[in-house]
N, CA, C and O of each residue as an XYZ file, in Angstrom:
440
protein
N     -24.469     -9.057     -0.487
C     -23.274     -9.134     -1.313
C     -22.683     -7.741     -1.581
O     -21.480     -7.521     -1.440
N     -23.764     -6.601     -2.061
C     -22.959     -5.461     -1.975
C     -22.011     -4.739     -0.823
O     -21.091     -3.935     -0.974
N     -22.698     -5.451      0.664
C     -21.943     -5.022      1.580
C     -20.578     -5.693      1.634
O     -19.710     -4.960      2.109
N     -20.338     -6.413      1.416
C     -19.141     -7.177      1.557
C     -18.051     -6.690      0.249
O     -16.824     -6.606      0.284
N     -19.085     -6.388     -0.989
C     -17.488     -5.684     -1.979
C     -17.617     -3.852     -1.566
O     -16.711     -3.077     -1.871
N     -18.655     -3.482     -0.978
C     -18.329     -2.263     -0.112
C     -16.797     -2.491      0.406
O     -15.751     -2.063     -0.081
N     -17.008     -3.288      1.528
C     -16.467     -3.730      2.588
C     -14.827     -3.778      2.003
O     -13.880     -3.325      2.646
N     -14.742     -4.268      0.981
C     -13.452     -5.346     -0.077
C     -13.170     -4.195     -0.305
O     -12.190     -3.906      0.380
N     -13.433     -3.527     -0.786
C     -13.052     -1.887     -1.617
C     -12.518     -1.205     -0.757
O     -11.510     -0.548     -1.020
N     -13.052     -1.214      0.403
C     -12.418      0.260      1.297
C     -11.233     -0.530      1.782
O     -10.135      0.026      1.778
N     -11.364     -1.976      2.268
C     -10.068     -2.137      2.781
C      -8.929     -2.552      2.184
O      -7.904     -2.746      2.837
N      -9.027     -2.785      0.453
C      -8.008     -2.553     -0.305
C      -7.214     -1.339     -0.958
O      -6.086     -1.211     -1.434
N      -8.382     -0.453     -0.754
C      -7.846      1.221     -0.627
C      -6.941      1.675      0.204
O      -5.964      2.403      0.032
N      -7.493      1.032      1.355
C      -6.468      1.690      2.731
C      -5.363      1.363      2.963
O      -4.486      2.078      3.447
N      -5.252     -0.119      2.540
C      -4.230     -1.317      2.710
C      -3.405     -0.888      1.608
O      -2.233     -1.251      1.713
N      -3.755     -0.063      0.346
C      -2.743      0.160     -0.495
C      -1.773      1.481     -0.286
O      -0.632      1.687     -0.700
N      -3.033      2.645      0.853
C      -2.444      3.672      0.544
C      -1.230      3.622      2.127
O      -0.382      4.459      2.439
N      -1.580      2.398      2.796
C      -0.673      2.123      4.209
C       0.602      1.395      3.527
O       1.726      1.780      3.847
N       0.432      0.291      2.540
C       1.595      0.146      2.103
C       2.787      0.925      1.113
O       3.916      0.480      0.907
N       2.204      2.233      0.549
C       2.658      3.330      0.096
C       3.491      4.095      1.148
O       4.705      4.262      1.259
N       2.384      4.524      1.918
C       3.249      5.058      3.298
C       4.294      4.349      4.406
O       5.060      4.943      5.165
N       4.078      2.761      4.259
C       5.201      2.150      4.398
C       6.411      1.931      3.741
O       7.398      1.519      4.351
N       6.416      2.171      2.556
C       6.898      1.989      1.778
C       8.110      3.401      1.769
O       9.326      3.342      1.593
N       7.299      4.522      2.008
C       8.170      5.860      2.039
C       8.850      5.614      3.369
O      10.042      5.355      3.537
N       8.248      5.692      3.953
C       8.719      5.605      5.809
C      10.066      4.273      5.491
O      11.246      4.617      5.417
N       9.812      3.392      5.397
C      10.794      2.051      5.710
C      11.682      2.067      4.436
O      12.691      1.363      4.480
N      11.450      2.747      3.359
C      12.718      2.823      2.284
C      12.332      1.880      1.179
O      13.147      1.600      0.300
N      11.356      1.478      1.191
C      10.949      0.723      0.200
C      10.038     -0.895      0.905
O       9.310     -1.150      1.865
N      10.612     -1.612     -0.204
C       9.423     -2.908     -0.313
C      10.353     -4.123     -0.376
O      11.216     -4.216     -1.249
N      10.123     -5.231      0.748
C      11.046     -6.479      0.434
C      10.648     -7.509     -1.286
O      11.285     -8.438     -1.780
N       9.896     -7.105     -1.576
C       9.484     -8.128     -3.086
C      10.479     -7.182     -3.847
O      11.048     -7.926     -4.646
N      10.941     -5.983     -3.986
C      11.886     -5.583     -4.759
C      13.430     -5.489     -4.188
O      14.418     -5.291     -4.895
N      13.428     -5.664     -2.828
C      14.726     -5.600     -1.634
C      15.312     -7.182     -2.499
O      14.979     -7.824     -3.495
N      16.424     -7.282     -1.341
C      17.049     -9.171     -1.501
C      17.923     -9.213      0.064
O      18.383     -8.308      0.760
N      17.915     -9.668      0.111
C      19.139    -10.618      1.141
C      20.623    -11.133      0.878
O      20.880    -12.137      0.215
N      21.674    -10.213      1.558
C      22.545    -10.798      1.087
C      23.582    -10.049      1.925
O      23.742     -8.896      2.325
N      24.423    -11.611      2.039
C      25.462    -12.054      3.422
C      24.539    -11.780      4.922
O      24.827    -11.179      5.957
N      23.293    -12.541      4.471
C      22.930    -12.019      6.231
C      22.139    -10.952      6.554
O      21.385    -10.862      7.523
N      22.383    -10.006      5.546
C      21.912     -8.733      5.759
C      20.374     -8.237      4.782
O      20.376     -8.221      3.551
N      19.470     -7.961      5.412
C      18.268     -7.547      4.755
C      18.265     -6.471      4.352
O      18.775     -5.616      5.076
N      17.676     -6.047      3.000
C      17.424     -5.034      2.349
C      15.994     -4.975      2.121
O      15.250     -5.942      2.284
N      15.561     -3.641      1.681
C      14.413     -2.831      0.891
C      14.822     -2.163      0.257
O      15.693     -1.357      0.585
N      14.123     -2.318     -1.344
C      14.428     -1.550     -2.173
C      13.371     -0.433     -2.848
O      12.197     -0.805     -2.831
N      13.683      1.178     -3.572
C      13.040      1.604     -3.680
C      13.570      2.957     -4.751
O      14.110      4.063     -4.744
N      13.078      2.122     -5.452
C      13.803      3.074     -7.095
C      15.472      3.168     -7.235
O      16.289      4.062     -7.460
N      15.511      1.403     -6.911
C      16.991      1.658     -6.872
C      18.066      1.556     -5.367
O      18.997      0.766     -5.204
N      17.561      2.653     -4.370
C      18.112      2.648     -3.358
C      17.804      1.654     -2.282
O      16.634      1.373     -2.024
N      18.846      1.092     -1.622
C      18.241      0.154     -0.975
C      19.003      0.727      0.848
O      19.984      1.381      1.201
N      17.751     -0.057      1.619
C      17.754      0.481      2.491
C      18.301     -0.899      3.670
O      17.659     -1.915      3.404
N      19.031     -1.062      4.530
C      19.045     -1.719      5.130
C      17.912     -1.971      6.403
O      17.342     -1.016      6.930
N      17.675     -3.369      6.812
C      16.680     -3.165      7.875
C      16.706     -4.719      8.824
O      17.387     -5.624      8.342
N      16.076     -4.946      9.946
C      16.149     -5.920     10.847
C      15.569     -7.073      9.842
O      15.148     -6.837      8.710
N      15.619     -8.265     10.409
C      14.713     -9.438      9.556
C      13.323     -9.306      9.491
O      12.579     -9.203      8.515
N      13.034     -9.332     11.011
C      11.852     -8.432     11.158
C      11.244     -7.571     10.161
O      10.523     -8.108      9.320
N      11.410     -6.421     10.128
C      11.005     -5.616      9.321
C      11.007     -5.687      7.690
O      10.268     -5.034      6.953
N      11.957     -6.583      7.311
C      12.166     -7.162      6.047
C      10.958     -8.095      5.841
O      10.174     -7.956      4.903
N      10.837     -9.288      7.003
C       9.159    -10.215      6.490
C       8.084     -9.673      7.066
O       7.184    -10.513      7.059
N       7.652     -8.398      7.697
C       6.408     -7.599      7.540
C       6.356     -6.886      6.335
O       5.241     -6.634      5.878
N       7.436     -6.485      5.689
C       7.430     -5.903      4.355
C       6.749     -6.816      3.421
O       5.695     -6.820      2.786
N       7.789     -7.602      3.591
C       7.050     -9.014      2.629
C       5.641     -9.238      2.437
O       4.886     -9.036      1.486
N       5.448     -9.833      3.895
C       4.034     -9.916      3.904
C       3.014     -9.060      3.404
O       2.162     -9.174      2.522
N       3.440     -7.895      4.465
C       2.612     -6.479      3.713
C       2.468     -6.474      2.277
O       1.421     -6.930      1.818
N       3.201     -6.108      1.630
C       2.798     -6.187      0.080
C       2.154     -7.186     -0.264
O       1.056     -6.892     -0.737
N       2.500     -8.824     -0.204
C       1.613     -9.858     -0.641
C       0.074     -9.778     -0.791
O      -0.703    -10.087     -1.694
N      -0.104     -9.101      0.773
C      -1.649     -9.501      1.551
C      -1.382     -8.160      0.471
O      -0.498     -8.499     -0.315
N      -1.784     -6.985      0.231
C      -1.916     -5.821     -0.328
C      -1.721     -5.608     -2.147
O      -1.842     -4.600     -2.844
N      -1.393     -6.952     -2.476
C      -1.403     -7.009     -4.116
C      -2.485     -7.936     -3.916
O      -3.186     -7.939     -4.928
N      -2.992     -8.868     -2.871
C      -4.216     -9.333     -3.230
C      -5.168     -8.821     -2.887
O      -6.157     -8.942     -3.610
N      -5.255     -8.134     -1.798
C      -6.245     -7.374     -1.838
C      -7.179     -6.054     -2.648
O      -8.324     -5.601     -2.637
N      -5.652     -5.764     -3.431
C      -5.994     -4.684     -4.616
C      -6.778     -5.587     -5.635
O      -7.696     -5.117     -6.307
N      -6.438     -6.723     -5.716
C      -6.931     -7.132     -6.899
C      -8.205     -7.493     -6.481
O      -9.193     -6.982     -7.008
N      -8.303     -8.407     -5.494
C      -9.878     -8.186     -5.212
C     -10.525     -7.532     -4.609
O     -11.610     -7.965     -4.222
N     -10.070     -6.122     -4.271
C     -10.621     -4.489     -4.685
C     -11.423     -4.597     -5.457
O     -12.634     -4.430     -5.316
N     -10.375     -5.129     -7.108
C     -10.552     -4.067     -8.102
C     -12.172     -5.266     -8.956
O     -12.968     -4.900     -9.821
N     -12.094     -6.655     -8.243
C     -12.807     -7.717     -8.920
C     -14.267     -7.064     -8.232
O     -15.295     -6.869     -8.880
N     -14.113     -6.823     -6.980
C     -15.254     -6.533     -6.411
C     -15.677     -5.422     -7.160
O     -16.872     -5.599     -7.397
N     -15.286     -4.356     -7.654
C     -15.757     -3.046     -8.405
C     -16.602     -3.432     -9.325
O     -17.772     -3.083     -9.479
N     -15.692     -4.483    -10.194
C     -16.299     -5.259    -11.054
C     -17.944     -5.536    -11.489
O     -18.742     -5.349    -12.408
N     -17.809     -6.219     -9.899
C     -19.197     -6.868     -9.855
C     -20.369     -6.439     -9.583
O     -21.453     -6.950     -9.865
N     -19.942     -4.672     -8.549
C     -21.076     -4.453     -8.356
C     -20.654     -2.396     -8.343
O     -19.576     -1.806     -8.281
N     -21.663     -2.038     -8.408
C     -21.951     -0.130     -9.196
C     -21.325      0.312     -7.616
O     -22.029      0.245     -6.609
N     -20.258      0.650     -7.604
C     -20.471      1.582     -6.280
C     -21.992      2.740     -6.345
O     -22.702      2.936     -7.331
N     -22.129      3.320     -5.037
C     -23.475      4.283     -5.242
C     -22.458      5.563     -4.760
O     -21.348      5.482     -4.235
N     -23.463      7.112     -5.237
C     -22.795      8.010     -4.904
C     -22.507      8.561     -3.901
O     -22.141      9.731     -4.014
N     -22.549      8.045     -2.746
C     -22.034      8.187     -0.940
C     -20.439      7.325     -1.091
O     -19.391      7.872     -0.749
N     -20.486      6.127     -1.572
C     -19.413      6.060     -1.428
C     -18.191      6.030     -2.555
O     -17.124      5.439     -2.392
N     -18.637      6.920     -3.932
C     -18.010      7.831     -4.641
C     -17.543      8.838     -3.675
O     -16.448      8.582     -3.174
N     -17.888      9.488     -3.449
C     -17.754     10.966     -2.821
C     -16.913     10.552     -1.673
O     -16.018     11.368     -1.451
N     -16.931      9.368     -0.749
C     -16.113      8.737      0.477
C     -14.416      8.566      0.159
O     -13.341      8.774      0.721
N     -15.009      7.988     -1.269
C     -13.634      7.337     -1.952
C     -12.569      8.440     -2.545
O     -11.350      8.330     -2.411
N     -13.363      9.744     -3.363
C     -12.788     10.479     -4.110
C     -11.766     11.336     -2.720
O     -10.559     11.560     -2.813
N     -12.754     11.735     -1.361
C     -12.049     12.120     -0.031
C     -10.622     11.350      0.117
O      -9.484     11.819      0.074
N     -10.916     10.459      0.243
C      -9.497      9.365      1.101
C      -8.638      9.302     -0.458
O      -7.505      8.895     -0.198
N      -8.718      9.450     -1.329
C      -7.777      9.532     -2.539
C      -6.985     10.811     -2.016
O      -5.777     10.703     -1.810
N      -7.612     11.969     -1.805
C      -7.642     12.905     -1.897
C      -6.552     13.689     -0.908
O      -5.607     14.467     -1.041
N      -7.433     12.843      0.423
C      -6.321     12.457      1.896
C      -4.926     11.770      1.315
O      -3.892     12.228      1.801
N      -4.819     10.945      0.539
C      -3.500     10.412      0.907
C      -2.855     10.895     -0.259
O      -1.729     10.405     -0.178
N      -2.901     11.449     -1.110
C      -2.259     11.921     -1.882
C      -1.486     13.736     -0.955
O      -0.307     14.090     -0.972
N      -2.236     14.203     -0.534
C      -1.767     15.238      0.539
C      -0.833     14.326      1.555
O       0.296     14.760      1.783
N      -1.214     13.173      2.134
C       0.135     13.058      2.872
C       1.098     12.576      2.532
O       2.147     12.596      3.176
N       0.851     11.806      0.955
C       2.081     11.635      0.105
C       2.730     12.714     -0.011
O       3.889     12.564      0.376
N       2.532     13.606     -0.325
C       3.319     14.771     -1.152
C       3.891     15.466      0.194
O       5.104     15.668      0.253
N       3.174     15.787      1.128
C       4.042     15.864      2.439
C       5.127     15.079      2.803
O       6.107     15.584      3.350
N       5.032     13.614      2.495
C       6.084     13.003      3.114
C       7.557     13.287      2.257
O       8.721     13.406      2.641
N       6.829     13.338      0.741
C       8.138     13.575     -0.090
C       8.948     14.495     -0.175
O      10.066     14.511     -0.690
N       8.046     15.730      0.635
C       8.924     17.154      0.826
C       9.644     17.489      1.821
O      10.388     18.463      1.933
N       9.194     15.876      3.250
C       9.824     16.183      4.573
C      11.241     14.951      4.119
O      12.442     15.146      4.301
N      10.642     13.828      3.559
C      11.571     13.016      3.676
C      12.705     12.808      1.990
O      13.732     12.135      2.078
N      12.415     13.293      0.980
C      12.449     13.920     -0.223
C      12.620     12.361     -1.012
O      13.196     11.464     -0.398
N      12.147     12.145     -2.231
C      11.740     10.908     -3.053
C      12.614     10.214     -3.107
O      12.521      9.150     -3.720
């Protein structure tokens, strides 16, 4: 059982910090975008970005699968002690994507 909320943890980490970086890259997120005359949007503090249909229901999706998976991330934490190998794994990849956040915001600006 611990391997499996191991398992739950890392890939709701990754899955959150890929939909972040999708999120910068594609202009935002269709759960905050809308549709209208035909035309798909993403939205993202406001600005909205136009995009194919396509890319509008991988957005979609993406976030869905990625708000549930955070949450049962965060249930799995819950249940069981991470150990200190994969503290130290976790505090890294925080660590990682916050550096390529802040890169992206200075190439592509917020």
């Amino acid at each position: 059982m611990k391997r499996v909320a191991v398992v739950v943890r890392y890939l709701a980490v990754a899955n959150f910090f890929a939909l972040i970086l999708g999120m910068i890259f594609l202009g935002g997120d269709a759960l905050n975008g809308h549709i209208a005359d035909g035309q798909h949007y993403l939205s993202w503090h406001g600005k909205l970005t136009k995009v194919s249909p396509a890319t509008f229901q991988y957005s979609r999706i993406h976030t869905i699968v990625s708000l549930v998976l955070l949450a049962a991330g965060m249930l799995s934490a819950l249940m069981s002690k991470p150990g200190p190998i994969e503290i130290k794994w976790m505090n890294r990849l925080v660590l990682g994507y916050f550096v390529v956040v802040v890169l992206s915001l200075l190439k592509y600006g917020a």
